[in-house]
VMD Tcl script that builds the backbone (N, CA, C; Angstrom):
set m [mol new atoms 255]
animate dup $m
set s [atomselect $m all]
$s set {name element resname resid chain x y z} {
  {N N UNK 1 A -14.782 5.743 -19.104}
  {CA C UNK 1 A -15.068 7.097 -18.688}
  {C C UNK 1 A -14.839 7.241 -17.191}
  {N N UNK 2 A -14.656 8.474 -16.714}
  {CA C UNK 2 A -14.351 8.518 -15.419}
  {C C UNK 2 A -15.780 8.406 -14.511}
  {N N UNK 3 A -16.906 8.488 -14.851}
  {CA C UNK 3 A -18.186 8.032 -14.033}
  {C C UNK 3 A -17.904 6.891 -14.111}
  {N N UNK 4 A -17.785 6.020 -15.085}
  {CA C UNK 4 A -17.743 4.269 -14.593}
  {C C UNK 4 A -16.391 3.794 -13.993}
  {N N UNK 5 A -15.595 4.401 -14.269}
  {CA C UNK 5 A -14.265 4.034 -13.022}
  {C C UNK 5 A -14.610 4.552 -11.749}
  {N N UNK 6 A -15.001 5.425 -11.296}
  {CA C UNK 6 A -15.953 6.514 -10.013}
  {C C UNK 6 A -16.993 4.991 -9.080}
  {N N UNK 7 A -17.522 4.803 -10.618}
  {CA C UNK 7 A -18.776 4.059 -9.867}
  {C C UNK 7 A -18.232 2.722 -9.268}
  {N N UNK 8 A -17.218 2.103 -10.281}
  {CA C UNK 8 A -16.461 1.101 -9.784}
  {C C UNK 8 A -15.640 1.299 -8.004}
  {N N UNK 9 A -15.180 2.254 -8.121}
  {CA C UNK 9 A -14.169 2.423 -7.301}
  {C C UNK 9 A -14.154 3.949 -6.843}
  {N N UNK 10 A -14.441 4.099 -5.576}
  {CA C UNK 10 A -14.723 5.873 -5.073}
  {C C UNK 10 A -13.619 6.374 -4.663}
  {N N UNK 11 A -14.052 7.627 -4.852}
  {CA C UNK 11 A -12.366 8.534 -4.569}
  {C C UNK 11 A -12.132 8.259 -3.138}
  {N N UNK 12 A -13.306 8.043 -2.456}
  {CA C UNK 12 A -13.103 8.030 -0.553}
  {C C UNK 12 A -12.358 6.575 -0.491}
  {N N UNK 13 A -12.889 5.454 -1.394}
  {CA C UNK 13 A -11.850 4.336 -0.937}
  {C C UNK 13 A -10.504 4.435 -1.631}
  {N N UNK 14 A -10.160 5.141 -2.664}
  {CA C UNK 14 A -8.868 5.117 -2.937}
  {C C UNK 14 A -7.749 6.047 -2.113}
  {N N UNK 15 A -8.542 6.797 -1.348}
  {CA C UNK 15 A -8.042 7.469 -0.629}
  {C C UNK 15 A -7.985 6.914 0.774}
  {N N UNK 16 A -8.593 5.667 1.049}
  {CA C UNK 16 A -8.449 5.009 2.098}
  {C C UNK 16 A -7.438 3.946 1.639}
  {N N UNK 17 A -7.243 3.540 0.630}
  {CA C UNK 17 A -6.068 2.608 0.011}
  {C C UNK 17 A -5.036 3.399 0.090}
  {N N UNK 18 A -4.169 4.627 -0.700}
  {CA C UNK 18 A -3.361 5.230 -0.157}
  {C C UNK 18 A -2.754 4.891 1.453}
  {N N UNK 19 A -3.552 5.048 2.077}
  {CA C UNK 19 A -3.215 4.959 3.770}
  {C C UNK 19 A -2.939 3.648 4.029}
  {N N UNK 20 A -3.614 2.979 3.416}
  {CA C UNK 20 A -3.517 1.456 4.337}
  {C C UNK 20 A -2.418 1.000 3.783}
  {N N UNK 21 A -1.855 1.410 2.361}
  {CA C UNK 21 A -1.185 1.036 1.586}
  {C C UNK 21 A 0.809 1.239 2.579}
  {N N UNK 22 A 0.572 2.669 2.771}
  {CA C UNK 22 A 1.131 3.140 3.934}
  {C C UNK 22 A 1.453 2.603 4.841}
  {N N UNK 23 A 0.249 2.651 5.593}
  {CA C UNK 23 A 0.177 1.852 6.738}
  {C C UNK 23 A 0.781 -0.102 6.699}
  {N N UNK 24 A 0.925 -0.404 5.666}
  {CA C UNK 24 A 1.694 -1.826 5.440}
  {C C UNK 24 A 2.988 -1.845 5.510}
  {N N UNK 25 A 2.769 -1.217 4.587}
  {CA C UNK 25 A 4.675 -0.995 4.179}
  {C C UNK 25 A 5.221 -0.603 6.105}
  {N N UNK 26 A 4.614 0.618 6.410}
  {CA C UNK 26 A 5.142 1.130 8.012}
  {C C UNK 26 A 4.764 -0.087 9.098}
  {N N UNK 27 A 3.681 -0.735 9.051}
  {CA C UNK 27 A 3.606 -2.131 9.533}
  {C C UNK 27 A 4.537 -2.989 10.256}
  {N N UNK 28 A 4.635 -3.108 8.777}
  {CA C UNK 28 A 5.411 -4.633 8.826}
  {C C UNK 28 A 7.106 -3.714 9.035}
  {N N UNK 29 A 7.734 -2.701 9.287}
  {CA C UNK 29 A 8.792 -2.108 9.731}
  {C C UNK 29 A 8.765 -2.378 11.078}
  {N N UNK 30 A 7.523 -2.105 11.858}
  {CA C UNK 30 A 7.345 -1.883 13.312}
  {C C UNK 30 A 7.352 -3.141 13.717}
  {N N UNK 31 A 6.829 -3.987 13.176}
  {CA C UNK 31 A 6.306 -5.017 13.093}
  {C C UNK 31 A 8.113 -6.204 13.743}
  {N N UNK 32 A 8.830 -6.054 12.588}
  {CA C UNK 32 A 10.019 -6.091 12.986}
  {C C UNK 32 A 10.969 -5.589 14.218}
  {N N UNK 33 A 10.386 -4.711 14.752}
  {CA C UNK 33 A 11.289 -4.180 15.621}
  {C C UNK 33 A 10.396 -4.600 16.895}
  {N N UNK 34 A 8.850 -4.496 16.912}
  {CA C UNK 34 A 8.717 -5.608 17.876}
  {C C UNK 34 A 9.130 -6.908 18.395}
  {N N UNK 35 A 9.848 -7.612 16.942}
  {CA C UNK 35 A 10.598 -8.746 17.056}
  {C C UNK 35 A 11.465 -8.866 17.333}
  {N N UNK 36 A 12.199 -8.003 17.768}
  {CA C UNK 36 A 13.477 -7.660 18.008}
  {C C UNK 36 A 14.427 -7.779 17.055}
  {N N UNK 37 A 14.242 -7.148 15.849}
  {CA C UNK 37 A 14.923 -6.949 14.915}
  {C C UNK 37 A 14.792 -5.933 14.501}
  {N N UNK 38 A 15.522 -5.478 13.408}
  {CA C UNK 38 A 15.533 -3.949 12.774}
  {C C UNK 38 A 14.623 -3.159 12.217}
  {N N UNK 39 A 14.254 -2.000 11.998}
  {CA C UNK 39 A 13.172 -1.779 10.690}
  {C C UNK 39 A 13.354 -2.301 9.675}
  {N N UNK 40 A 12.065 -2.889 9.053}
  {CA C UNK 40 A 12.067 -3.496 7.805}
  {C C UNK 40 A 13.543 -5.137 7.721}
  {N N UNK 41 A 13.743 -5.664 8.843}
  {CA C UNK 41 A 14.755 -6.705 9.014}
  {C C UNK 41 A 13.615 -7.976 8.867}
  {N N UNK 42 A 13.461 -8.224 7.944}
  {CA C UNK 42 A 12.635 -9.268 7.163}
  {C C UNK 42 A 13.312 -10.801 8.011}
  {N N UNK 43 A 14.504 -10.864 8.151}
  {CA C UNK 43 A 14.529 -12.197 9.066}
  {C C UNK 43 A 13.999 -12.565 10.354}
  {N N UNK 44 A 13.596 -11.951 10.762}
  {CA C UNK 44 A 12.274 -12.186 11.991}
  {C C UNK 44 A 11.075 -12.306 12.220}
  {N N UNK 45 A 10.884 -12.568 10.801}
  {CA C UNK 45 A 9.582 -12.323 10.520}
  {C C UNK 45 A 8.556 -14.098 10.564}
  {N N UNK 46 A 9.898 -14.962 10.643}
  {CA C UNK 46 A 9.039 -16.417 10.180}
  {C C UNK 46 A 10.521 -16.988 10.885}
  {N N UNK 47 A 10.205 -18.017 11.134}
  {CA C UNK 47 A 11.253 -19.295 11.790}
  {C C UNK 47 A 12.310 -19.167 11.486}
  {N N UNK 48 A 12.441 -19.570 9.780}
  {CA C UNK 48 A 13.644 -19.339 8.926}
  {C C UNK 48 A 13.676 -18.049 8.425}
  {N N UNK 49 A 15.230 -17.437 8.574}
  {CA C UNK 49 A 15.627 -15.865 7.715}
  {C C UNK 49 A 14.944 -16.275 6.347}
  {N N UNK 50 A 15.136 -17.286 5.855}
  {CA C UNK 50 A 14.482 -17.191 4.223}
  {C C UNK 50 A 12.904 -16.958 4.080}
  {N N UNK 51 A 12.449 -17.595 4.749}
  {CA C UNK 51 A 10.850 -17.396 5.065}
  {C C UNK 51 A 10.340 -16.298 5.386}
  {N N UNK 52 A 11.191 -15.546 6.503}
  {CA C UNK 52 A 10.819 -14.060 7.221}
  {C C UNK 52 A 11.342 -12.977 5.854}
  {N N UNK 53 A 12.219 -13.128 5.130}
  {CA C UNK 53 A 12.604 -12.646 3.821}
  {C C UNK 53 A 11.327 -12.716 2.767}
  {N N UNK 54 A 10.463 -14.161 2.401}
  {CA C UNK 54 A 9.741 -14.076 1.552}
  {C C UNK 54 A 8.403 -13.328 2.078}
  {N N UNK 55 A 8.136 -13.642 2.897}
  {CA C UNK 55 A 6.695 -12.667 4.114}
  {C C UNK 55 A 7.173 -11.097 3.893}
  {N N UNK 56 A 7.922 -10.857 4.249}
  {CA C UNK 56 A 8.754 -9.343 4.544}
  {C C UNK 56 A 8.802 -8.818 2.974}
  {N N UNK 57 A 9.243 -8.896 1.863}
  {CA C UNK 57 A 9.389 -8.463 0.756}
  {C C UNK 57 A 7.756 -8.605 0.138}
  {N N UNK 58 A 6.784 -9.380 0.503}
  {CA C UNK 58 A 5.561 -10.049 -0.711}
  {C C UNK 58 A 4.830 -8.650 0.447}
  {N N UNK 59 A 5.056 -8.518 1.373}
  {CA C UNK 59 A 3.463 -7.462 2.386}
  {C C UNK 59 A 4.414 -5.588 1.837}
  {N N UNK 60 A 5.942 -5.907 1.923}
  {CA C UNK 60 A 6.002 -4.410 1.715}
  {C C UNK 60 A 5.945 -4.244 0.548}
  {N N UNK 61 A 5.817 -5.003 -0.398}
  {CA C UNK 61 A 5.915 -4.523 -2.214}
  {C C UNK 61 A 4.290 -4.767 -2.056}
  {N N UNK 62 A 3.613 -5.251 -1.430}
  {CA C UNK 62 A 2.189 -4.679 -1.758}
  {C C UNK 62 A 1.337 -3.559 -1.154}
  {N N UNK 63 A 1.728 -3.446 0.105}
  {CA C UNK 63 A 1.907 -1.909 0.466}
  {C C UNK 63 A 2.693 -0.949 -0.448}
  {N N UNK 64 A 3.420 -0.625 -1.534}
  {CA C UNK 64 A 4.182 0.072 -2.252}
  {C C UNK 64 A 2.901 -0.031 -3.240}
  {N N UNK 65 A 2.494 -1.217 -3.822}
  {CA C UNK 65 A 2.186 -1.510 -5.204}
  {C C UNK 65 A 0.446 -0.690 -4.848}
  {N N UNK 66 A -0.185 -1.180 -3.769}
  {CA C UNK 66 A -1.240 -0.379 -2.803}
  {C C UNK 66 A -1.154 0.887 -3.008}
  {N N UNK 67 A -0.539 1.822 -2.641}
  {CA C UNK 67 A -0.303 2.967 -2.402}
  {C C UNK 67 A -0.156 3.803 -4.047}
  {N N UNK 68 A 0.898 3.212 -5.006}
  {CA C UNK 68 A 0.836 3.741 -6.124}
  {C C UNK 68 A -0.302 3.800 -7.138}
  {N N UNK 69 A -0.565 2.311 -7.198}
  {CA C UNK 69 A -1.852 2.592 -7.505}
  {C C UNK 69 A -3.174 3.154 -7.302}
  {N N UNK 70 A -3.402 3.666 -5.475}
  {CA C UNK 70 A -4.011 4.515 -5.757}
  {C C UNK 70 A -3.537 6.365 -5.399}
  {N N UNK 71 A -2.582 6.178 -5.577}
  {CA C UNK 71 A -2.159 7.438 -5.830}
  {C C UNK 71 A -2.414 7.962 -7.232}
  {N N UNK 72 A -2.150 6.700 -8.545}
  {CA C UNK 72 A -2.118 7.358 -9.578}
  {C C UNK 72 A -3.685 7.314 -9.957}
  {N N UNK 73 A -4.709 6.565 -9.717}
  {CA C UNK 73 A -6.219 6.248 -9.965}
  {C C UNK 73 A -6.217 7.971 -8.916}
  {N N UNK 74 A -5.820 8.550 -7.624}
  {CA C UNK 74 A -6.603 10.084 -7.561}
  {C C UNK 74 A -5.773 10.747 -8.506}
  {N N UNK 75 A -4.648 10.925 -8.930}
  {CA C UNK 75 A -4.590 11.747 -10.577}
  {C C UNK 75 A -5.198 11.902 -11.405}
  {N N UNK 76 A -5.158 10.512 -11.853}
  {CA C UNK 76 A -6.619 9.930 -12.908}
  {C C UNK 76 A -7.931 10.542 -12.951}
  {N N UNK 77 A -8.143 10.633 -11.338}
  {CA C UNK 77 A -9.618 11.396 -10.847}
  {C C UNK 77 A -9.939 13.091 -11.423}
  {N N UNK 78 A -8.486 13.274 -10.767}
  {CA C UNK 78 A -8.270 14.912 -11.043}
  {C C UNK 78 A -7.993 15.431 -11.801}
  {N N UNK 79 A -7.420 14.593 -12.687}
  {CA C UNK 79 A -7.289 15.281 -14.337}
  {C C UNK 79 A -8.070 14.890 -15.077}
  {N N UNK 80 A -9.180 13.857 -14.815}
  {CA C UNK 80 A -10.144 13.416 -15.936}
  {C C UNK 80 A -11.471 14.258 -15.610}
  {N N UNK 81 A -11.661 15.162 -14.331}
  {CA C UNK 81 A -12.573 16.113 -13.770}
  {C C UNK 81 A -12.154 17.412 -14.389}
  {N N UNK 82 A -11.320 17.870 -14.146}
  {CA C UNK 82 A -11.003 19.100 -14.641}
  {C C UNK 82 A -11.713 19.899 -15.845}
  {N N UNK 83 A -12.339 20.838 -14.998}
  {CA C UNK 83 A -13.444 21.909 -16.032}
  {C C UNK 83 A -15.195 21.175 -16.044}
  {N N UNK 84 A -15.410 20.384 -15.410}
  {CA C UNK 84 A -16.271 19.469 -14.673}
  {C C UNK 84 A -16.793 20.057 -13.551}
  {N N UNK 85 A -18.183 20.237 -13.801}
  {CA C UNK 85 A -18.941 21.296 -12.555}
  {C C UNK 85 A -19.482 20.085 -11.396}
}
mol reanalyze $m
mol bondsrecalc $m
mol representation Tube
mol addrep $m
């Protein structure tokens, strides 16, 4: 039911996941270009290009994976409320 998903997990933190979720993915872009490399140029990220590749792909697919999921949990919110005083 949507009270025990609620109680589990609040709309204020999924709505703070959204952002941070964001905020990773945009991160680790900046993050790169502090390094003197490109946005999102994953080879600067670690010693070896292969290493800065595996760091760089595992933080922005969880910033992506972050963000969708709670994008679709406030849907979830808002369509399982609906007509709900």
């Amino acid at each position: 039911s949507i009270k025990r998903t609620q109680d589990a997990i609040s709309e204020a933190v999924v709505e703070k996941l959204v952002s941070g979720g964001v905020l990773l993915y945009a991160g680790v872009g900046f993050y790169c270009l502090f390094c003197d490399g490109n946005f999102l140029e994953y080879n600067v990220l670690a010693d070896t290009p292969s290493h800065g590749q595996h760091i760089g792909i595992l933080l922005v697919e969880a910033g992506v994976g972050i963000t969708v999921f709670a994008a679709m949990l406030i849907l979830f919110y808002k369509f399982a409320s609906r007509g709900r005083p």
